[in-house]
Residue, then its C-alpha position, 0 to 999 in steps of 0.5 A: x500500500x503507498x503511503x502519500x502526503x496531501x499537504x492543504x486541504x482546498x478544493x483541489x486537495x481535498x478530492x485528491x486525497x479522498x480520490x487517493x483512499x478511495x483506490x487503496x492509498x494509505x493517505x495523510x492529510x494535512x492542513x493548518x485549518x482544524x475545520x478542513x482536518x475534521x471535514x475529512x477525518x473520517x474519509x482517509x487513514x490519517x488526517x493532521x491539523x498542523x504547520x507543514x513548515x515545520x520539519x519536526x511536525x511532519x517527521x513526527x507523522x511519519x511523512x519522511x516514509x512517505x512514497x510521495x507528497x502533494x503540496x496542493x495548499x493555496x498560494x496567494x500571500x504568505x501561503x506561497x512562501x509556505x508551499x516553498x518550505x514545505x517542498x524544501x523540508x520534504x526534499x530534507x526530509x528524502x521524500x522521493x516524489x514531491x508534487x506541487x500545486x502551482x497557480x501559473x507557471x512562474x510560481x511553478x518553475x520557483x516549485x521546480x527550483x526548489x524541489x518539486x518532482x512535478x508540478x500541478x495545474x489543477x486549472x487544467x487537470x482534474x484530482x482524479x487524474x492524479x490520483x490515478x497517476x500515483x496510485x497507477x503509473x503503469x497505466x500511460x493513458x485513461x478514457x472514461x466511458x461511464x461513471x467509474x469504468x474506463x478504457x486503459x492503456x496498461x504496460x504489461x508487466x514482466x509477470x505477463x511475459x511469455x504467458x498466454x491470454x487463456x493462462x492469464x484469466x484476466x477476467x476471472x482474476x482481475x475482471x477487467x476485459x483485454x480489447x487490444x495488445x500493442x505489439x512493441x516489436x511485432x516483427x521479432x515474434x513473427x507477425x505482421x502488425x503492431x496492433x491485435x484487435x481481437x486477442x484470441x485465447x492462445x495470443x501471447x502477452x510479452x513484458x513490452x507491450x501495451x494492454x488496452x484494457x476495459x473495466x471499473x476504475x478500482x479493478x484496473x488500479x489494482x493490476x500487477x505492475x511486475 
């Protein structure tokens, strides 16, 4: 299970973290403001009423062994300046990945310079899809085509290779359906195009391709990543 820190609880924070626990994160989430800590408490593992830019604060809840940490809080005034010591007390702290909300692109390159792995846009890009996109690295791209259920680009994992489609049970074990395989190399294993629309029970699955898989949003997260 990952553990992620969600640093302010906004509008975009909030949906974050409470997207993040619904796929299986285990979530602490962090805000200054008591009310924002009791709104949530009852929706992830962990939430923290305190200043995130003290460094003793977050070691003592455990956000130095966190997997990765999202600086979503707002940035007008003084709170930029917050966001920018929370990003160098993460970095000090040796969280590997450090995601930072940002309101233009100036205040995002400052976020970059100072530590941030990636910076978010939340104008542009919804909290759902970064929920997604550090539950589930594996799946490169996500088309929903009914509430909760999607059609998915999954990298196959080296635990597929070699393995047939009728070995793997794909439906049985995970129930999600497999569309369509990407072929990476289609000429090594003898065929003459890139793309399999109709996967029949004796295809074979190889670690370098690409899955095109249809199910419910939960089950497609929760597929093997080796």
């Amino acid at each position: 299970m990952k553990r992620i820190a969600v640093i302010g609880l906004g509008r975009f924070g909030t949906k974050l973290a409470m997207a993040l626990s619904m796929s299986g994160a285990e979530v602490i989430a962090i805000d200054r403001d008591r009310e924002s800590v009791e709104d949530i408490r009852d929706q992830v593992a962990h939430a923290v009423r305190m200043d995130s830019t003290e460094i003793d604060a977050l070691r003592s809840q455990g956000v130095d062994k966190a997997d990765a940490a999202v600086v979503g809080m707002a940035q007008g005034g003084s709170a930029f300046e917050s966001a920018v010591m929370t990003i160098v007390n993460l970095k000090e702290l040796g969280v590997p990945k450090i995601y930072a909300r940002a309101a233009s692109v100036t205040m995002g390159r400052v976020l970059t310079a100072v530590g941030a792995t990636e910076v978010i846009y939340p104008e542009n890009e919804t909290a759902q899809r970064w929920a997604y996109k550090l539950i589930a690295p594996h799946i490169t791209d996500k088309i929903a085509f009914a509430p909760g259920y999607s059609l998915a680009s999954v990298k196959a994992p080296a635990s597929f290779d070699g393995r047939t489609i009728m070995e793997l049970q794909l439906r049985q074990k995970y129930n999600v359906n497999l569309v369509a395989i990407q072929r990476a190399e289609p000429k090594k294993f003898g065929e003459s195009h890139d793309t399999i629309t109709v996967p029949a029970p004796d295809t074979v699955i190889y670690s370098a391709d690409v899955l095109m898989i249809a199910g419910s949003d939960d089950e497609i997260a929760r597929l093997p990543r080796e």
